[in-house]
C-alpha positions as CSV (number, residue, x, y, z in Angstrom):
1,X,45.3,137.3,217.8
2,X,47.3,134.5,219.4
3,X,43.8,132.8,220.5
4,X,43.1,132.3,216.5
5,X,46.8,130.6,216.1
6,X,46.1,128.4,218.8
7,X,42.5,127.9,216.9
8,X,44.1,127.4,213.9
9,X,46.7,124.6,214.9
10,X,43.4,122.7,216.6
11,X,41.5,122.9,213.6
12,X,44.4,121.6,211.5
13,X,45.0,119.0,214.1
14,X,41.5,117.9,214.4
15,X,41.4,117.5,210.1
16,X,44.9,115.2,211.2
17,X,43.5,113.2,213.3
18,X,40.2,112.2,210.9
19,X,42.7,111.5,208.2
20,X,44.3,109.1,210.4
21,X,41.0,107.7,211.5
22,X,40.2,107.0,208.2
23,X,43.5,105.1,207.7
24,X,42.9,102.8,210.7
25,X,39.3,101.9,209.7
26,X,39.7,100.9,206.2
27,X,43.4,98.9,207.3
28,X,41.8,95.8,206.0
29,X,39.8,97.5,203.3
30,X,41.4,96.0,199.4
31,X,43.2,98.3,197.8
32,X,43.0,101.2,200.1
33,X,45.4,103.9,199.9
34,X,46.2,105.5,203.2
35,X,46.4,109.1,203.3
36,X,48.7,111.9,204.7
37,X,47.9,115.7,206.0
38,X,50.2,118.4,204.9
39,X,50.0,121.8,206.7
40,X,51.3,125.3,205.8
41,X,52.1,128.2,207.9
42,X,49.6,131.3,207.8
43,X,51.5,134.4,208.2
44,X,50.2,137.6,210.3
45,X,49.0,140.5,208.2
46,X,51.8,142.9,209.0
47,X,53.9,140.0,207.4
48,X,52.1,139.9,203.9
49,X,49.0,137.0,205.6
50,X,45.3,136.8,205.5
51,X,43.1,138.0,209.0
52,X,45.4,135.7,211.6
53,X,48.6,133.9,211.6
54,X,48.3,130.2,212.3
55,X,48.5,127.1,210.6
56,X,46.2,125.2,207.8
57,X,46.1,121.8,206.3
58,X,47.3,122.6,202.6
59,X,46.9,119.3,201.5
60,X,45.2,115.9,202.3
61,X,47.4,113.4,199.7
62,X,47.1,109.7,199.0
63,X,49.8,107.5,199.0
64,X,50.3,105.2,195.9
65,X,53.1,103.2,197.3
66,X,52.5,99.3,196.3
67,X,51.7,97.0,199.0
68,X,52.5,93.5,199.4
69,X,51.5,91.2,196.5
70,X,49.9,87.3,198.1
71,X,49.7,84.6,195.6
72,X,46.1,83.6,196.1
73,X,45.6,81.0,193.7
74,X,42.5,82.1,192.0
75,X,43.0,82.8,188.4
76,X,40.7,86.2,188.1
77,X,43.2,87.7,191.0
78,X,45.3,90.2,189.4
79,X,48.2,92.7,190.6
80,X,50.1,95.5,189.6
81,X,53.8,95.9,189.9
82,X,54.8,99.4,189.9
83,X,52.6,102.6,188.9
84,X,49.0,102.1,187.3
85,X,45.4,101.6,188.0
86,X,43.1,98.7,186.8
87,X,40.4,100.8,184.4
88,X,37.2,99.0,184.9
89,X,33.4,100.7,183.9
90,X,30.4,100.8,186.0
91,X,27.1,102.2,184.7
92,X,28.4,102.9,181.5
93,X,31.0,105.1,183.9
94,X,34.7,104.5,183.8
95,X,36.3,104.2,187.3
96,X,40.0,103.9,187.8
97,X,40.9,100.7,190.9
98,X,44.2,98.7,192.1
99,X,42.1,95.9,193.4
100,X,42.6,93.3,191.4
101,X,39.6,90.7,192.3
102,X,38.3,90.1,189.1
103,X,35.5,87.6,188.7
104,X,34.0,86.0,185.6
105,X,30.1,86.2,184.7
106,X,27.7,84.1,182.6
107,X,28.1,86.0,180.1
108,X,32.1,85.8,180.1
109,X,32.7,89.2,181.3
110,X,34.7,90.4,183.5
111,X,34.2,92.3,186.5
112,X,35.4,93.6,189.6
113,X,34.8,91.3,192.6
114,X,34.6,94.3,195.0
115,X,34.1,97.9,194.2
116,X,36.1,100.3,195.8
117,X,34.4,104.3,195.6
């Protein structure tokens, strides 16, 4: 039984540590929102638990705190101050961003400079 806690807080760890991986690589990625892990404690079975006592991730969470705003000086650039999302549509699909590089088309349309999935 104590191997599978041991197990358990590696596995949680290892989920951790691709979280923060994911963090670091897309640093300089526009209007990324870095993400957190959140664990929770697995209890025993003679205390109420599942098969083994442990730990597990319980969450994975973004963060929507605002970054910095930089004037650029191009007109399409836009920014939100406080809670929201830019609602733009793709393939007839509507997608919800907070970059705000907007360009306009021939047809004077405008669109996102950079799509974010």
């Amino acid at each position: 039984m104590s191997i599978n806690i041991g197990l358990s807080g590696l596995r949680a760890t290892s989920e951790q540590i691709n979280t923060i991986s994911h963090n670091i690589a897309n640093v300089d990625t526009i209007g990324y929102k870095s993400s957190r892990t959140e664990f929770q404690d697995v209890y025993a079975p003679q205390f109420g638990g599942g098969e083994m006592g442990g730990v597990e991730v319980s969450d994975i969470r973004q963060n929507f705190i605002g970054g910095a705003t930089v004037n650029t000086g191009r007109n399409g650039d836009l920014a939100i101050n406080g809670e929201g999302f830019f609602m733009v549509e793709s393939n007839a699909q509507q997608m919800y961003t907070r970059n705000g590089v907007f360009n306009l088309d021939a047809e004077a349309t405008w669109y996102l400079l950079t799509a974010i999935s």
